[in-house]
py3Dmol code that shows the C-alpha trace and the ligand (Angstrom):
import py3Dmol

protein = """\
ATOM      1  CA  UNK A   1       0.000   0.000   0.000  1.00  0.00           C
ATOM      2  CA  UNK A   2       1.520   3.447  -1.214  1.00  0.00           C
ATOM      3  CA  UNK A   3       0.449   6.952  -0.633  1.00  0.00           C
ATOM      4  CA  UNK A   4      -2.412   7.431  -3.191  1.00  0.00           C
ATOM      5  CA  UNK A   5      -2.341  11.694  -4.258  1.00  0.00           C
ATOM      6  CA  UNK A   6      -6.042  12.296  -5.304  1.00  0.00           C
ATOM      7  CA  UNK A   7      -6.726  15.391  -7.249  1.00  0.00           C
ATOM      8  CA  UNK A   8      -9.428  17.651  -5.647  1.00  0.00           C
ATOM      9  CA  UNK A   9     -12.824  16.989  -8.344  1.00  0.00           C
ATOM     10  CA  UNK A  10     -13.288  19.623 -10.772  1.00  0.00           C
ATOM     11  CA  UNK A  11     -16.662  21.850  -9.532  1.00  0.00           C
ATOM     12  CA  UNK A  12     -18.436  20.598 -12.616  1.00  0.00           C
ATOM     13  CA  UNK A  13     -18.185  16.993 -11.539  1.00  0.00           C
ATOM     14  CA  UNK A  14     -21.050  15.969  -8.989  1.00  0.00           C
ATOM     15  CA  UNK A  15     -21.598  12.321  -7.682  1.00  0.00           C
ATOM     16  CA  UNK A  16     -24.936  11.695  -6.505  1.00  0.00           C
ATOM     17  CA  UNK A  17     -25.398   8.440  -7.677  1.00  0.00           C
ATOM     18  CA  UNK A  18     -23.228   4.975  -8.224  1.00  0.00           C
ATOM     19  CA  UNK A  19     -23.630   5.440 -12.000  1.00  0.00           C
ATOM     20  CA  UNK A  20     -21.587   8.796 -11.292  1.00  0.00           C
ATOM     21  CA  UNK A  21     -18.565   7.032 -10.526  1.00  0.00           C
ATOM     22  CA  UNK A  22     -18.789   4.003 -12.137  1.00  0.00           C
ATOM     23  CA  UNK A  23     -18.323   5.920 -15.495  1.00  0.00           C
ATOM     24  CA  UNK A  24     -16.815   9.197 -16.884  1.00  0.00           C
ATOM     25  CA  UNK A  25     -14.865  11.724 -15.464  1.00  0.00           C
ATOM     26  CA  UNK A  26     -14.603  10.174 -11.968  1.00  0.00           C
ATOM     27  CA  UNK A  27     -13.702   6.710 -12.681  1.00  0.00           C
ATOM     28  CA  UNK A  28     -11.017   7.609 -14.930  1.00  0.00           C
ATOM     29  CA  UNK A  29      -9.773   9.622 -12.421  1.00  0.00           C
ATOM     30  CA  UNK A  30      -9.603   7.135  -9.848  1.00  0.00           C
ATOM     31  CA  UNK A  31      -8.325   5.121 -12.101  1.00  0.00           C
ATOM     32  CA  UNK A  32      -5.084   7.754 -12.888  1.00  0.00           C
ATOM     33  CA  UNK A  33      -4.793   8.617  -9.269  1.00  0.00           C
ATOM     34  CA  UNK A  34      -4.744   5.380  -7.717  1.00  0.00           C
ATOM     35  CA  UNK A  35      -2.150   4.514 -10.557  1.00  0.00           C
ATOM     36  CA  UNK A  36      -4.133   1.683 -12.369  1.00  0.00           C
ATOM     37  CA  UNK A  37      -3.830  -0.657  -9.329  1.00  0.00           C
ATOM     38  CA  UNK A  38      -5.711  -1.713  -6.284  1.00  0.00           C
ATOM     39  CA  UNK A  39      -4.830   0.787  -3.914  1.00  0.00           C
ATOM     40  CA  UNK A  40      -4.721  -2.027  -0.859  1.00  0.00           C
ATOM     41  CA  UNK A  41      -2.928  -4.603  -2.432  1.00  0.00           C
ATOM     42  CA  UNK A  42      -1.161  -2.919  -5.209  1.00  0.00           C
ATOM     43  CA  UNK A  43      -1.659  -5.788  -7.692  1.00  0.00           C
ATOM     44  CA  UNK A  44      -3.515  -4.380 -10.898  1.00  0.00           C
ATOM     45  CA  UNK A  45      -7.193  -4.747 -11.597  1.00  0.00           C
ATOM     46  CA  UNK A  46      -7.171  -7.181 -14.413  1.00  0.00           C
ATOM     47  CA  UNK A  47     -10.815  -7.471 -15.148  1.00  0.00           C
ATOM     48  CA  UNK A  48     -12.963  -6.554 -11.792  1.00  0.00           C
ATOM     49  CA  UNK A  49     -12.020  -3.205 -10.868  1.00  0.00           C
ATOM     50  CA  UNK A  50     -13.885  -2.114  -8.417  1.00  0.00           C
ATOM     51  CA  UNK A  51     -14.586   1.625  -6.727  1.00  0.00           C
ATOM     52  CA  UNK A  52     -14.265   0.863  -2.992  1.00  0.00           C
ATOM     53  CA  UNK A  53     -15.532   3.005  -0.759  1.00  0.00           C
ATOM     54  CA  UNK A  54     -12.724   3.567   2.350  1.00  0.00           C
ATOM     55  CA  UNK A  55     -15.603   4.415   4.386  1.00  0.00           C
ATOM     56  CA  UNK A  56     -18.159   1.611   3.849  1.00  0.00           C
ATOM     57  CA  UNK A  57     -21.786   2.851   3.011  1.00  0.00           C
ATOM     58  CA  UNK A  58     -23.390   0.960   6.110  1.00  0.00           C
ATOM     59  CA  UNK A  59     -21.807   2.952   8.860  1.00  0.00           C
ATOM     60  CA  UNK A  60     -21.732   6.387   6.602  1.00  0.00           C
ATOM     61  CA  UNK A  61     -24.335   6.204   4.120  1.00  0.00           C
ATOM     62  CA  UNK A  62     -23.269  10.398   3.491  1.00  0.00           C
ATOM     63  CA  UNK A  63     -20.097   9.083   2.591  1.00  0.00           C
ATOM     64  CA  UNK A  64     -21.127   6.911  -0.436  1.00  0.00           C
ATOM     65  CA  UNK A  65     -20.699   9.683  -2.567  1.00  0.00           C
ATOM     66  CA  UNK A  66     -18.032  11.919  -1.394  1.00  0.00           C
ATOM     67  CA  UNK A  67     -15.263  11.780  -3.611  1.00  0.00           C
ATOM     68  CA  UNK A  68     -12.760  11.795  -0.714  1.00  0.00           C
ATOM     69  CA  UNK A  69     -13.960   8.295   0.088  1.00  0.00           C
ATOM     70  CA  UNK A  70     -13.558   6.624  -2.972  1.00  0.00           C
ATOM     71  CA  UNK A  71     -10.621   4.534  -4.334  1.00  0.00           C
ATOM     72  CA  UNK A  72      -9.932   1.424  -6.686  1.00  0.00           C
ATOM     73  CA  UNK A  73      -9.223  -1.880  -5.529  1.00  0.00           C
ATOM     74  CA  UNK A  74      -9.011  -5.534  -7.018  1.00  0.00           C
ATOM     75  CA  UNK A  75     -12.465  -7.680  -5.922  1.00  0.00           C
ATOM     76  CA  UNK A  76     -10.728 -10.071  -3.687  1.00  0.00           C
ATOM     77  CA  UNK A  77     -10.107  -6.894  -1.400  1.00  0.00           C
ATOM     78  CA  UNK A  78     -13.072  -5.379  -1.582  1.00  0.00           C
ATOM     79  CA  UNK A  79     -14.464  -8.299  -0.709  1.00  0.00           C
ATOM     80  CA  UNK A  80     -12.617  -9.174   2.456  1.00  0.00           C
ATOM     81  CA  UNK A  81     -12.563  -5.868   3.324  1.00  0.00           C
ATOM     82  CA  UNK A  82     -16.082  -4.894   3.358  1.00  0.00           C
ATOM     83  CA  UNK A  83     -17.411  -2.892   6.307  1.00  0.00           C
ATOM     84  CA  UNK A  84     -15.119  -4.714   8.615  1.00  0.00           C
ATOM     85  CA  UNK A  85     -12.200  -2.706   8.546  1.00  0.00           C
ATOM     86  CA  UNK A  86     -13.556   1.013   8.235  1.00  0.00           C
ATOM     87  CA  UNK A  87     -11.088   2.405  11.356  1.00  0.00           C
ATOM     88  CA  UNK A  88      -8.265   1.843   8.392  1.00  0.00           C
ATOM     89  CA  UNK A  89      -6.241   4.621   7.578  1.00  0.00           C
ATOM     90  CA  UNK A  90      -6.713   7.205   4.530  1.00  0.00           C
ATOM     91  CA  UNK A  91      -4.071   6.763   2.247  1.00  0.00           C
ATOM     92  CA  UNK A  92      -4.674   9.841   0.923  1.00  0.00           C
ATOM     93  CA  UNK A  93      -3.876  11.595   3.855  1.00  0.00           C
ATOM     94  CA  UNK A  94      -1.179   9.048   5.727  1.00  0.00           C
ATOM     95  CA  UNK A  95       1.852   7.739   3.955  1.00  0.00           C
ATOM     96  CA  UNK A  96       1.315   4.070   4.263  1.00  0.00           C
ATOM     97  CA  UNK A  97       4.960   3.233   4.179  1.00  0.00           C
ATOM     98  CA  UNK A  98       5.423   5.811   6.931  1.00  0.00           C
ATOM     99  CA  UNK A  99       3.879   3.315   8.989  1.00  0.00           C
ATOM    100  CA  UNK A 100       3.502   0.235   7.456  1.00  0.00           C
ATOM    101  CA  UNK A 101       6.557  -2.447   6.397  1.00  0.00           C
ATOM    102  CA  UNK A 102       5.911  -5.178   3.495  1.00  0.00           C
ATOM    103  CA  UNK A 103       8.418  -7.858   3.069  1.00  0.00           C
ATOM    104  CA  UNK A 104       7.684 -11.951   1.616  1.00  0.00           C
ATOM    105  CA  UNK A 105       8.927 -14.256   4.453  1.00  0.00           C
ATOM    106  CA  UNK A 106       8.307 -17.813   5.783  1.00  0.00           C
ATOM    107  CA  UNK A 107       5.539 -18.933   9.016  1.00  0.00           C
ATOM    108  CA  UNK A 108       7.244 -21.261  11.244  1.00  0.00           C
ATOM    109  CA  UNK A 109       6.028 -24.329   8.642  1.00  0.00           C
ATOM    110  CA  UNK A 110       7.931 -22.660   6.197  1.00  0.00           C
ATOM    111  CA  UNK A 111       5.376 -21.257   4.079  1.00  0.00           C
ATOM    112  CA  UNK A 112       5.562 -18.423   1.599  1.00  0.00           C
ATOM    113  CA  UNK A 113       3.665 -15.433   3.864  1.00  0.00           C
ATOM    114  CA  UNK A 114       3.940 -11.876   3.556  1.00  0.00           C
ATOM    115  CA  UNK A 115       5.129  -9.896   6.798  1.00  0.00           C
ATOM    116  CA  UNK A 116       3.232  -6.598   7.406  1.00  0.00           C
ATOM    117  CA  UNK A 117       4.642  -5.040   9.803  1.00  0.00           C
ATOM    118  CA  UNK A 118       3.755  -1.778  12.110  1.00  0.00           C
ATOM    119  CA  UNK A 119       6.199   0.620  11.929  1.00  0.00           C
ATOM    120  CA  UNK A 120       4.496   3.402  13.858  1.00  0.00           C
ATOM    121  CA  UNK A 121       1.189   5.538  13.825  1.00  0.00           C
ATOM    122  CA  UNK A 122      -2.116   4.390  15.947  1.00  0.00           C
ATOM    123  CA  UNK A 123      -5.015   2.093  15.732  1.00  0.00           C
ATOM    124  CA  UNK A 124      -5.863   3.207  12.065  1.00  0.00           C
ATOM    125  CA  UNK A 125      -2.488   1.454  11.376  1.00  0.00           C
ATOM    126  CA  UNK A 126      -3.337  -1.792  12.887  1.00  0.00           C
ATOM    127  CA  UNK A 127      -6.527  -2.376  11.383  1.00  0.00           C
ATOM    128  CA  UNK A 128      -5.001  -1.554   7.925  1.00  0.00           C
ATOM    129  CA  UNK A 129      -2.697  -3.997   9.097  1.00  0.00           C
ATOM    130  CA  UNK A 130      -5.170  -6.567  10.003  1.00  0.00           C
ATOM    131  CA  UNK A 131      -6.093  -5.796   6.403  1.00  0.00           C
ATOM    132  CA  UNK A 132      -3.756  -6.605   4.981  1.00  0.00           C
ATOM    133  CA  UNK A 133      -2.907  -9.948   6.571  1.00  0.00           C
ATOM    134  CA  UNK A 134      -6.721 -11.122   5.109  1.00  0.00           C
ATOM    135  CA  UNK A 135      -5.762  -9.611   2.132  1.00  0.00           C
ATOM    136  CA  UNK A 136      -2.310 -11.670   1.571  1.00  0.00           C
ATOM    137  CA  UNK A 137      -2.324 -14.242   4.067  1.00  0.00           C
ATOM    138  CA  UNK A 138      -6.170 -15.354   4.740  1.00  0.00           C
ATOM    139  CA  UNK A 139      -6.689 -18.784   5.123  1.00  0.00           C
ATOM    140  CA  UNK A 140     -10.573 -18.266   6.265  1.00  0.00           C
ATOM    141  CA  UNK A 141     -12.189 -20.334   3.270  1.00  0.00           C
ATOM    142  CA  UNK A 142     -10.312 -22.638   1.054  1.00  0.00           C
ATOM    143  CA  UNK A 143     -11.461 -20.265  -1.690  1.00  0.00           C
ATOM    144  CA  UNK A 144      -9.524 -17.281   0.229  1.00  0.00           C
ATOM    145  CA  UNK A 145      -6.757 -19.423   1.193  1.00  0.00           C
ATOM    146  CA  UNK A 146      -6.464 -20.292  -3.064  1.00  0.00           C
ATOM    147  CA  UNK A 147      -6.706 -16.531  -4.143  1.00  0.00           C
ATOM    148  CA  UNK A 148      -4.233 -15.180  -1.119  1.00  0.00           C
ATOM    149  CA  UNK A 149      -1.962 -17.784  -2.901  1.00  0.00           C
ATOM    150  CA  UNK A 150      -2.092 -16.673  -6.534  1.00  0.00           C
ATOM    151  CA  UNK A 151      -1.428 -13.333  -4.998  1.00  0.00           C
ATOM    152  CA  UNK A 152       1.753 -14.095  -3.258  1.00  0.00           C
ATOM    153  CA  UNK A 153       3.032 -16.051  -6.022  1.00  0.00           C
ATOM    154  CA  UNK A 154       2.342 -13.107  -8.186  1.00  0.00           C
ATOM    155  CA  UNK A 155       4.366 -11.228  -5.564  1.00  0.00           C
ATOM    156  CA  UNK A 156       7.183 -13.253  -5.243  1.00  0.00           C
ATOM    157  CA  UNK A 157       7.538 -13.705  -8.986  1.00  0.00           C
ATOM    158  CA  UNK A 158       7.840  -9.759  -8.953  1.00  0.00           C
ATOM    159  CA  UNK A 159      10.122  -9.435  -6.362  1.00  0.00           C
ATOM    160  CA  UNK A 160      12.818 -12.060  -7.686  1.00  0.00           C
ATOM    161  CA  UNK A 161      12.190 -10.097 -11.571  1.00  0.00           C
ATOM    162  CA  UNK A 162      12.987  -7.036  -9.087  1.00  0.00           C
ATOM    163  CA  UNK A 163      15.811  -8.855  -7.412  1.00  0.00           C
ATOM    164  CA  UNK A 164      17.458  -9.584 -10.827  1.00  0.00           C
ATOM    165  CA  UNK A 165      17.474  -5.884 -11.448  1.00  0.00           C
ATOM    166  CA  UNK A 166      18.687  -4.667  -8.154  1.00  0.00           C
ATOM    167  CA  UNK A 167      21.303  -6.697  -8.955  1.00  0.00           C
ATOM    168  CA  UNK A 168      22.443  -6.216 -12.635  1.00  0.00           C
ATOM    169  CA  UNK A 169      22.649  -2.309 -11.279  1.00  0.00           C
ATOM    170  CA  UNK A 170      24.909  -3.771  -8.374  1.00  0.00           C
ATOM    171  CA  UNK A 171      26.874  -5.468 -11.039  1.00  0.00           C
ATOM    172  CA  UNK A 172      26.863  -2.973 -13.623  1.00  0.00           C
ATOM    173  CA  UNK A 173      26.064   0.771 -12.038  1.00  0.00           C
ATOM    174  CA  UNK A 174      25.066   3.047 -15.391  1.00  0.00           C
ATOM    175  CA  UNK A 175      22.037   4.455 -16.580  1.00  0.00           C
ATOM    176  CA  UNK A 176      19.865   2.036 -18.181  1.00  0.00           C
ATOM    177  CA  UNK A 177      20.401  -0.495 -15.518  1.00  0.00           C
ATOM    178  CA  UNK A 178      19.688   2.268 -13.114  1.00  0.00           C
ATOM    179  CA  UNK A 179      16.148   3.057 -15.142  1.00  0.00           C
ATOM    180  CA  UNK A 180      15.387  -0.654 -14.653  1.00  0.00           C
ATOM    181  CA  UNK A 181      15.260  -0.450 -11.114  1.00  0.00           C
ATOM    182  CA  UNK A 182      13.489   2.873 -11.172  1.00  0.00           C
ATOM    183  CA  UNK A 183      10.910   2.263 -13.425  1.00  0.00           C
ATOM    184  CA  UNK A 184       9.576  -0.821 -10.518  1.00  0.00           C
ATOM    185  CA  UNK A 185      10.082   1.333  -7.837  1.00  0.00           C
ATOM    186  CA  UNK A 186       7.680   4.031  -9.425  1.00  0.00           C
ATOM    187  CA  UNK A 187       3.861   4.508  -8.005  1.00  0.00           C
ATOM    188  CA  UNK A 188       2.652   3.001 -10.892  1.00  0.00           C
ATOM    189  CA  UNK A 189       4.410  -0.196 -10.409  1.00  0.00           C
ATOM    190  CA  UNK A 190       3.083  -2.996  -8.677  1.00  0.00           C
ATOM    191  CA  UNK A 191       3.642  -4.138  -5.093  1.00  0.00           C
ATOM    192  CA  UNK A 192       5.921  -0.855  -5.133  1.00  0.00           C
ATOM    193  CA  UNK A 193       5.754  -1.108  -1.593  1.00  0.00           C
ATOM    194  CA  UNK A 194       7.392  -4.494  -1.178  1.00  0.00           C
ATOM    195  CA  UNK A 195      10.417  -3.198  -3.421  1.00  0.00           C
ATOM    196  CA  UNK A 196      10.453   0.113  -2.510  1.00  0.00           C
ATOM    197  CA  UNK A 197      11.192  -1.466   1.074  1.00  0.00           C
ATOM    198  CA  UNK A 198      14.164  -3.529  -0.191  1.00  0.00           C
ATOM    199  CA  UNK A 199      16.313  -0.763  -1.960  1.00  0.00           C
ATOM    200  CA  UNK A 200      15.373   1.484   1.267  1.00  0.00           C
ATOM    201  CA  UNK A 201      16.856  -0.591   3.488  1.00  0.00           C
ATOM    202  CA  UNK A 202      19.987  -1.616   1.277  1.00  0.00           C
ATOM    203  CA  UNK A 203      22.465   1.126   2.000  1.00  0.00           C
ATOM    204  CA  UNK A 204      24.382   1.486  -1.080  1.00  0.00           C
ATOM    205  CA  UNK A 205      21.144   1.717  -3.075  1.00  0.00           C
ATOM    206  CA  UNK A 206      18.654   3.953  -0.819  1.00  0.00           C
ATOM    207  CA  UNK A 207      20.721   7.248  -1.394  1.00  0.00           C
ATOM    208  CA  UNK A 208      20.721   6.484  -5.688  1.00  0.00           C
ATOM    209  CA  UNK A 209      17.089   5.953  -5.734  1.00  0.00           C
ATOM    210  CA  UNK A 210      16.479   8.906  -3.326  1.00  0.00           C
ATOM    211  CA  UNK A 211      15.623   6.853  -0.121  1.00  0.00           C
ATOM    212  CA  UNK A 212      17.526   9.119   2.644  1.00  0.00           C
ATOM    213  CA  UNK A 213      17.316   6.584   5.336  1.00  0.00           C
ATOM    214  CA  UNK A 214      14.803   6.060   7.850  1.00  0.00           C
TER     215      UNK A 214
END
"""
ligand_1 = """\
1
ZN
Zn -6.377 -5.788 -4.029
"""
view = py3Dmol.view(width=600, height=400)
view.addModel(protein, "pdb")
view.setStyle({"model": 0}, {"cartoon": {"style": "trace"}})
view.addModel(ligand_1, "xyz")
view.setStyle({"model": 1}, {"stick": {}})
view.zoomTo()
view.show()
């Protein structure tokens, strides 16, 4: 999960229904600001995109349609997250990797799991992270259990593609290998967080890629 920069609506563009943002100007904007990816889990949309609302409609119905509340996510999230997790925080306003560390590890029966990890903030940061444990590591229904797996396989096919870059610009420091690495560490890329987290904490690449340290 990355800091998602939503651009304030333009006056002319109302929501007062779900057709409003299912269509036109405000779904392609969601769909630019929250970089063509599901703003929970970062893995792109494929073919269920879906406008979630941070705030869920049963415990603020005057929320439905405020703009502020709205983002894109993948249907497996929006799913598990439902109204159970509304106390999450607003992405738009906290920096999620302020607060909130992603790494692929192994449980104690070494399984593939990803680690989400609290890195500060308050209780808005540990129901996101609550979140995102269903959303990568739910084993609740076999059906959950199957589609938290095609996610981390997706994830840890990224991160060893990522790997392989980190280290050809390790290997061979110049520009295009140095593009390589930026160009998956940009908002746009996917599971940003996950890699952004691995050149941060790698000393001689955090200062190239403008990671000052934490
Ligand atoms: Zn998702």
């Amino acid at each position: 999960m990355i800091k998602i920069q939503k651009r304030p609506l333009p006056s002319d563009v109302v929501i007062k229904r779900e057709k409003d943002y299912r269509s036109g100007p405000v779904f392609q904007m969601l769909v630019a600001d929250c970089h063509n990816k599901c703003y929970i889990c970062e893995d792109s949309l494929h073919t269920s995109p879906n406008v979630e609302h941070r705030i869920s409609h049963k415990h603020a119905p005057a929320l439905k349609y405020d703009w502020e509340n709205l983002f894109l996510s993948c249907s497996h999230c929006n799913n598990i997250k439902g109204d159970k997790y509304d106390g999450m925080i607003d992405p738009a306003q906290c920096d999620p990797e302020q607060v909130i560390a992603l790494s692929m590890g192994l449980d104690d029966e070494l399984r593939e799991v990803v680690i989400v990890s609290k890195t500060g903030g308050d209780e808005a940061v540990d129901i996101t992270v609550a979140l995102l444990n269903a959303v990568y590591n739910g084993t609740h229904t076999d059906m959950k259990k199957y589609a938290c797996q095609q996610l981390k396989n997706k994830i840890s096919n990224e991160l060893a593609w990522f790997q392989q870059k980190l280290d050809d610009y390790k290997n061979h420091p110049g520009d295009d290998t140095k593009a390589a690495v930026a160009g998956r560490i940009s908002e746009d890329a996917l599971f940003a967080a996950f890699k952004r987290k691995r050149v941060r904490e790698d000393p001689q690449l955090a200062p190239v890629f403008g990671f000052g340290g934490r």
